[in-house]
C-alpha positions as CSV (number, residue, x, y, z in Angstrom):
1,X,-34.2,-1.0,12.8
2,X,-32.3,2.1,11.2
3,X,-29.2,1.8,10.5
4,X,-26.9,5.1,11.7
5,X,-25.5,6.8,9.2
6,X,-21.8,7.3,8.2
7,X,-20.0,9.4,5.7
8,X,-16.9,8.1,4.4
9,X,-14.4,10.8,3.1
10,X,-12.2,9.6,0.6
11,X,-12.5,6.3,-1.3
12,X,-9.2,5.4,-1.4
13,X,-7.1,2.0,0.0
14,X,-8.2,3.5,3.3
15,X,-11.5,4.3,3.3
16,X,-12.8,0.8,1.0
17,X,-11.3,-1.1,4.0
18,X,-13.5,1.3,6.6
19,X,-16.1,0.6,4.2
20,X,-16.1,-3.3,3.9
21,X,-16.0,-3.2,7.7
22,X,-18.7,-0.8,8.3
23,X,-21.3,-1.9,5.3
24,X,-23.3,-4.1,6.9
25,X,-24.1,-2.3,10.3
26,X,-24.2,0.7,9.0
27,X,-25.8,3.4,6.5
28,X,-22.8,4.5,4.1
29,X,-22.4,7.2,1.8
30,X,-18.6,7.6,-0.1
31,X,-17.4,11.1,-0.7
32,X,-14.7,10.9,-3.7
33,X,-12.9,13.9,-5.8
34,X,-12.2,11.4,-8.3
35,X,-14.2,11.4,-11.4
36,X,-13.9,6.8,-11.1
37,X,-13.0,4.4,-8.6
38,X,-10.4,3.4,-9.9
39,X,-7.5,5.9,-9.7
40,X,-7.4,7.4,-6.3
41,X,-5.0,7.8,-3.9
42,X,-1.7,6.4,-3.4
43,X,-3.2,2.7,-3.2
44,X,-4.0,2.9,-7.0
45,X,-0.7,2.9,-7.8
46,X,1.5,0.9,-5.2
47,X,3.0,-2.8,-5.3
48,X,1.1,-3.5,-2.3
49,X,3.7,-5.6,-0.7
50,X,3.1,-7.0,3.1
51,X,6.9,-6.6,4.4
52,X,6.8,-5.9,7.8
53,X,9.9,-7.5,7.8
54,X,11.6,-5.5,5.5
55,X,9.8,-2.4,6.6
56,X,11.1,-2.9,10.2
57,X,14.9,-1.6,8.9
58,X,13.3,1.7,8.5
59,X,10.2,1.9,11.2
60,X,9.8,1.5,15.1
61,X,9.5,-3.0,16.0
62,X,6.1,-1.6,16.8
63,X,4.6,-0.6,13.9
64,X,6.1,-3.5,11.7
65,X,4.7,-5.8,14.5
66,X,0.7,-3.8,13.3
67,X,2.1,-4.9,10.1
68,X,2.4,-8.4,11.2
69,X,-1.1,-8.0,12.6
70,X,-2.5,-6.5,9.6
71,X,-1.3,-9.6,7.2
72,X,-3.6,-12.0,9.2
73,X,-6.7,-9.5,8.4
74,X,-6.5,-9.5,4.6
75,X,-7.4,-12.8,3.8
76,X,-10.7,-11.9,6.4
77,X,-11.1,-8.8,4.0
78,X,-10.8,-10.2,0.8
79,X,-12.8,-13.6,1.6
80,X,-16.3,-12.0,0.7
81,X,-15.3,-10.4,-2.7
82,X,-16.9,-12.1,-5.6
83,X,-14.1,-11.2,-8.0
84,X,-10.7,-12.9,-7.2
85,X,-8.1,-11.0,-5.8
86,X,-4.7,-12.5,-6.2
87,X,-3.3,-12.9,-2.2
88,X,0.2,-14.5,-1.6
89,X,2.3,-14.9,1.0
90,X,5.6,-16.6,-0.5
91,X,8.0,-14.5,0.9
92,X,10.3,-11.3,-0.5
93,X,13.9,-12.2,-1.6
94,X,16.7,-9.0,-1.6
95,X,19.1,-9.0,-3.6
96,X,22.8,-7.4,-4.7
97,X,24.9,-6.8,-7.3
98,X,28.5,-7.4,-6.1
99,X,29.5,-3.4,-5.8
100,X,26.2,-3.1,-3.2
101,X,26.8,-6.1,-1.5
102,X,27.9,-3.8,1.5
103,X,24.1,-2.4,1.3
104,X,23.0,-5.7,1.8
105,X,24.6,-6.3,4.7
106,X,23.8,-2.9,6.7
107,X,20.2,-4.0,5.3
108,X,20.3,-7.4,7.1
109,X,21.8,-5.9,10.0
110,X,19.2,-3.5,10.8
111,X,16.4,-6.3,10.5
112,X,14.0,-6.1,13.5
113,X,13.0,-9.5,15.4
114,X,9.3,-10.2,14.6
115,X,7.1,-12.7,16.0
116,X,6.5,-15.6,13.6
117,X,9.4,-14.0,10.9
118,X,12.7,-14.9,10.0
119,X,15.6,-14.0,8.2
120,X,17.6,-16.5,6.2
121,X,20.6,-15.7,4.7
122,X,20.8,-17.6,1.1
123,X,23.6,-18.6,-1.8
124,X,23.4,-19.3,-5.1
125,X,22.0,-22.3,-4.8
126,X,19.2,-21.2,-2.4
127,X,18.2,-18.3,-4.9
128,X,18.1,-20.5,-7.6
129,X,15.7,-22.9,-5.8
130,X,13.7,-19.9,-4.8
131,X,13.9,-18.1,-8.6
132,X,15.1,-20.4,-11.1
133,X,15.5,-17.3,-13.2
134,X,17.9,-15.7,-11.2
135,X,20.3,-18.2,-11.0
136,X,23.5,-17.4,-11.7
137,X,22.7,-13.7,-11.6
138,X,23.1,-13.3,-7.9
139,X,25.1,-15.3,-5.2
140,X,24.2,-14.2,-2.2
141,X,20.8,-12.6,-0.8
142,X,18.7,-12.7,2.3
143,X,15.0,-14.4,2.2
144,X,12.0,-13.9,4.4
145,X,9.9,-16.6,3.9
146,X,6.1,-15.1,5.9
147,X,6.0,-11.8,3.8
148,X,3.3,-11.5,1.3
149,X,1.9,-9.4,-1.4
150,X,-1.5,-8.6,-3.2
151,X,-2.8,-7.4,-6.7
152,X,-3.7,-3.7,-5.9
153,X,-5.8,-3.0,-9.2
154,X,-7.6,-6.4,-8.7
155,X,-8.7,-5.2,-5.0
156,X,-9.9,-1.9,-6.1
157,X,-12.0,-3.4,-8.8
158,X,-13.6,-5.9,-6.2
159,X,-14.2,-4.0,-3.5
160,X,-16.2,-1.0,-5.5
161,X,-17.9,-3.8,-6.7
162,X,-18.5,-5.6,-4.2
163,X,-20.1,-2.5,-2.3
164,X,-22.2,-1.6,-4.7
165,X,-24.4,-4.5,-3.8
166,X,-25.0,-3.1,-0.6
167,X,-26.9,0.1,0.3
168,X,-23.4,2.2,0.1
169,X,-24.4,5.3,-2.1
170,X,-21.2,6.8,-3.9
171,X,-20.1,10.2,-4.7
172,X,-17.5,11.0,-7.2
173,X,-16.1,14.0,-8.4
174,X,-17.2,16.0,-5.5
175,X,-15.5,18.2,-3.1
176,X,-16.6,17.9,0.7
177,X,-16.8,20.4,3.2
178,X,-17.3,19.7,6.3
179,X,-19.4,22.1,9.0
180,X,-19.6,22.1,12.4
181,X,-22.7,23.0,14.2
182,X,-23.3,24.3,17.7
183,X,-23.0,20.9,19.8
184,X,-19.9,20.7,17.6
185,X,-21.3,17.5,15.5
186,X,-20.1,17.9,12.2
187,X,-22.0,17.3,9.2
188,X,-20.7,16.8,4.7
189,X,-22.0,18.9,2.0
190,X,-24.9,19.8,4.2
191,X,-26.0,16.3,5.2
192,X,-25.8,15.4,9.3
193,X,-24.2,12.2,9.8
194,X,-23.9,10.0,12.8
195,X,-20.3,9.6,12.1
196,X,-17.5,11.1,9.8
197,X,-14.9,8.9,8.8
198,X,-12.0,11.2,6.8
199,X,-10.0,8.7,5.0
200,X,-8.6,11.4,2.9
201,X,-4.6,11.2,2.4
202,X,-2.8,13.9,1.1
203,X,-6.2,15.6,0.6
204,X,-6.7,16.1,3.8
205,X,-3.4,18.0,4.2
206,X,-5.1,21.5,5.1
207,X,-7.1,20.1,7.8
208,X,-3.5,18.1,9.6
209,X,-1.3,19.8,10.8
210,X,2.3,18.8,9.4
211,X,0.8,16.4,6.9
212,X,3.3,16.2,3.9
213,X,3.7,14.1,0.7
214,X,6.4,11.7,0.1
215,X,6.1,10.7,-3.2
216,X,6.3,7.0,-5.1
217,X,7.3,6.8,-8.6
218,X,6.4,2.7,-10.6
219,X,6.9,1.9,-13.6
220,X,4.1,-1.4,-14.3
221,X,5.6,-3.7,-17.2
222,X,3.9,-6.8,-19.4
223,X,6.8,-9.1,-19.4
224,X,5.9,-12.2,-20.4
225,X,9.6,-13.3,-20.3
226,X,9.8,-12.9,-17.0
227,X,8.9,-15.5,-14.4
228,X,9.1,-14.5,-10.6
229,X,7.4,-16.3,-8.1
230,X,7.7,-13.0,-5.2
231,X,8.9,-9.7,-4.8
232,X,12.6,-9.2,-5.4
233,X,14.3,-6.2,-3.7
234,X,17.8,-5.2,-5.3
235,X,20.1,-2.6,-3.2
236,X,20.6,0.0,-5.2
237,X,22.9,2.8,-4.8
238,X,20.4,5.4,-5.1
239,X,17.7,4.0,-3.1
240,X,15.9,0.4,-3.1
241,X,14.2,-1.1,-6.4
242,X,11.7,-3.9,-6.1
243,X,10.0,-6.1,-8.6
244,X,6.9,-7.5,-7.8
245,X,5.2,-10.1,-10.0
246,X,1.5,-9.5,-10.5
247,X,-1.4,-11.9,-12.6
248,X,-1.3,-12.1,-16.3
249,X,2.8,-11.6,-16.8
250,X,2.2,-8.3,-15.3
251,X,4.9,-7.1,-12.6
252,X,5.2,-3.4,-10.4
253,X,8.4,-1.9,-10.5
254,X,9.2,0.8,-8.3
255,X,11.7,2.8,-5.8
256,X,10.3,3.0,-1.9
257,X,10.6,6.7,-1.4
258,X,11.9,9.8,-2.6
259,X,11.7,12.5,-0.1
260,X,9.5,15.3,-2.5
261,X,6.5,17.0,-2.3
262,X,6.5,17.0,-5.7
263,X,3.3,14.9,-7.7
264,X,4.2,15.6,-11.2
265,X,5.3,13.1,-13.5
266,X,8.3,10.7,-13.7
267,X,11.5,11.9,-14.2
268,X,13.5,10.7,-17.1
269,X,16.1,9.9,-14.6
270,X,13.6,7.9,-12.5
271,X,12.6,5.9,-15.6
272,X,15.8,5.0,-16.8
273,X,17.1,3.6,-13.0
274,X,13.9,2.0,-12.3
275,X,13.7,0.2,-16.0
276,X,17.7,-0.4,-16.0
277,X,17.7,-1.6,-12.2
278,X,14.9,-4.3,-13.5
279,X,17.1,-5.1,-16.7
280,X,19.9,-5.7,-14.2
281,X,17.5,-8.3,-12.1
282,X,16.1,-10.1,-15.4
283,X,17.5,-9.6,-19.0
284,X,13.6,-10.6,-19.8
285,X,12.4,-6.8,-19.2
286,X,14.4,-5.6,-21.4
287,X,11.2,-6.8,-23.9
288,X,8.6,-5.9,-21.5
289,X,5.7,-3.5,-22.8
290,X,5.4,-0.2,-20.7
291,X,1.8,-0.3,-19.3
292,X,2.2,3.0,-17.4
293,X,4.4,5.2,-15.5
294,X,3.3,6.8,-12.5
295,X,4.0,9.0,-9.6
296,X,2.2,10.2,-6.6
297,X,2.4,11.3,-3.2
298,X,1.9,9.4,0.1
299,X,0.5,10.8,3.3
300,X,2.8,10.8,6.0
301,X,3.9,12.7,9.4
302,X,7.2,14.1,10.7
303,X,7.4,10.9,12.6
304,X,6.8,9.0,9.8
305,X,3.7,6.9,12.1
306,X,-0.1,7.1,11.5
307,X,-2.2,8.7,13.5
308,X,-5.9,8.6,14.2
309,X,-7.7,10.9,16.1
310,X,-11.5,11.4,16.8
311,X,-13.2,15.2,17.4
312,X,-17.0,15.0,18.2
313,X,-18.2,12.3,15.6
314,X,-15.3,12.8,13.0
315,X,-12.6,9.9,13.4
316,X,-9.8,10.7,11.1
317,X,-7.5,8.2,10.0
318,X,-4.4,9.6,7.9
319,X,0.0,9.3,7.5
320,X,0.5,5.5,6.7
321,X,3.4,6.9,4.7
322,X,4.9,3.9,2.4
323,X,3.1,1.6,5.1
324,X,-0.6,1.8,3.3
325,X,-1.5,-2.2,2.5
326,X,0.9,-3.6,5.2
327,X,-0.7,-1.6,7.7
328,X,-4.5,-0.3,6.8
329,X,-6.6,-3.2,7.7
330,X,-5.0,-3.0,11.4
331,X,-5.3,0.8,11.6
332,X,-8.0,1.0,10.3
333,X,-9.3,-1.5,12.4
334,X,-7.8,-0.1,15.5
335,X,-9.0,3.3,14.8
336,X,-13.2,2.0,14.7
337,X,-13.4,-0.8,17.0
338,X,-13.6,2.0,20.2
339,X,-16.6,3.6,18.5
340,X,-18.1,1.5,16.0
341,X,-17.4,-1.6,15.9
C-alpha cells in the first residue's frame, strides 16, 4: 500500500521530531534553506536543558506541566537512533553569589508546583555533595532533582542520520513556496502533498502574524578543568547564566533571553558577562578553549506560548520561544496525533 505523502517545511529541532514520528507511516520529503543539516534553527545552538521546573518562574503551570510531559517522550525519541545521544536527567542546581542572593530568593519564590518535581533548598554542604567543584564557592542554592538535559549537536547528527535510512528525501538550500489551489489544498515548490507540516521558526515569520525573534547568545567552551555533573544556573544581575556540561569536557554557556530582534553576532559585552559569569562559577574556565560563539533568534508569540494551527492540509507548528527541547516532542506530538497519527 502507498504511503501518503508529507512535506516537512523546515528541518530544524521541530521538524526532525515530526519526522522521526511520521517516517514510518508516511512518504517524507524535508524542505531546508540550509545549505547542511547541521546548523539550523535555534536548536543548533541551544543547551537543550529539560527545566520545566525552572521554566515555570517565567511561563503559565500549564505549559511547564507539557514540559513535564515532554521529558518522558525523549527517551521514546532517542531509543531508535543508532548513534548515541547523551540523555540525563540529574537535575539543575541554581546558584548565587552573595550580592544576588536576593534573586535567588524571588527565583525560589515564584517556583510553580509540578507533578513529580521538587524543590530543595541546599547549603554548603549539600552543593558540595552535589558538585564537589563548587564547594566552598557557594553556600546556599536551590536543587531540582527530576530536570534533565541532552547533547543538542549529538541529536542533530543522529537523527539526519538516522532518517536517511528511510525513504525520507531531503532538500537543502531551497526556498519553498507554498500554493494553494482551488479546493484550497496546498501544495511545495510545485509538488501536491497529502499534508504540509511548516516547522519553520523565525522563517516562517511572514506567513504568522505577530511572530517575532527573541534572540539567544552561547558561548560553547572545551574545559577539561572543569567537572560538573548538571546544569548550574547563577542569578546574575543582568539576566540568568547557565552552564551546562556536555560529552568530551565540552560545556554550553549561555544567557536565557534578551528581548532583540536582532541575529547578528555577539556582542563584546555579551561575551565578556557570559565568559566572566562562568569564571565566577569555576576558576577552571578561565583555561577553557573557545569552540564558538553564537547567537540566534527564537520563534515566539506576544503571549510567549506555542501555537499550532491546521488550514486545509497545512498544520503549522511555530513560537516555542526559549521552550524548544523542553517542549517539542509534546507539541509536536499534540499538534499530529488529531490528523496523523
Amino acid at each position: 500500500m502507498k504511503k501518503p505523502k508529507v512535506a516537512i517545511l523546515g528541518f530544524g529541532l521541530v521538524g526532525r521530531i515530526a519526522a522521526l514520528m511520521l517516517h514510518e507511516q508516511y512518504q517524507l520529503s524535508i524542505f531546508e534553506t540550509a545549505q547542511t543539516p547541521d546548523n539550523n534553527g535555534a536548536g543548533a545552538l541551544a543547551a537543550a536543558m529539560l527545566a520545566p521546573m525552572a521554566e515555570s518562574v517565567i511561563c503559565e503551570v500549564d505549559i511547564a506541566a507539557l514540559g513535564v510531559e515532554a521529558m518522558a517522550l525523549w527517551p521514546k525519541l532517542l531509543a531508535p537512533l543508532a548513534l548515541p545521544v547523551m540523555y540525563q536527567q540529574t537535575g539543575t542546581l541554581i546558584v548565587a553569589h552573595q550580592q544576588d542572593m536576593g534573586d535567588l530568593r524571588s527565583f525560589e519564590q515564584r517556583l510553580k508546583p509540578l507533578a513529580g518535581h521538587q524543590a530543595q533548598h541546599v547549603f554548603s554542604q549539600e552543593i558540595a555533595q552535589l558538585e564537589p567543584e563548587l564547594a566552598g564557592r557557594f553556600h546556599q542554592g536551590i536543587y531540582l532533582p527530576s530536570e534533565g538535559q541532552l547533547d543538542n549537536q549529538a541529536f542533530y547528527k543522529a537523527s539526519f542520520e538516522h532518517l536517511k535510512q528511510t525513504e525520507c528525501q531531503f532538500y537543502f538550500g531551497q526556498s519553498v513556496e507554498v500554493q494553494h489551489d482551488e479546493r484550497s489544498r496546498a501544495q511545495v515548490n510545485g509538488q501536491v502533498f497529502d499534508w504540509i507540516i511548516d516547522c519553520r521558526g523565525i522563517g516562517a515569520k511572514k506567513q504568522l502574524a505577530g511572530l517575532r525573534g527573541v534572540r539567544g547568545e552561547v558561548v560553547r567552551v572545551y574545559a577539561p578543568e572543569v567537572v560538573l555533573n548538571r546544569p548550574v544556573r547563577l542569578m546574575h544581575p543582568r539576566y540568568p547564566i547557565y552552564v551546562a556540561p556536555k560529552p568530551n569536557n565540552e560545556f554550553v554557556i549561555g544567557a536565557t533571553e534578551i528581548e532583540s530582534q536582532d541575529d547578528g553576532p555577539i556582542t563584546v559585552r555579551s561575551t565578556l558577562e557570559l565568559l566572566s559569569a562562568a569564571y565566577t562559577v569555576h576558576s577552571g574556565f578561565a583555561e577553557a578553549r573557545v569552540m564558538a560563539i553564537k547567537a540566534g533568534l527564537r520563534p515566539a508569540f506576544s503571549d510567549n506560548r506555542p501555537q499550532v494551527s491546521v488550514k486545509g492540509n497545512v498544520i503549522s507548528i511555530n513560537g516555542l520561544y526559549r521552550h524548544g527541547y523542553l517542549l517539542a516532542p509534546a507539541v509536536v506530538k499534540q499538534a499530529l496525533s488529531k490528523e496523523l497519527l
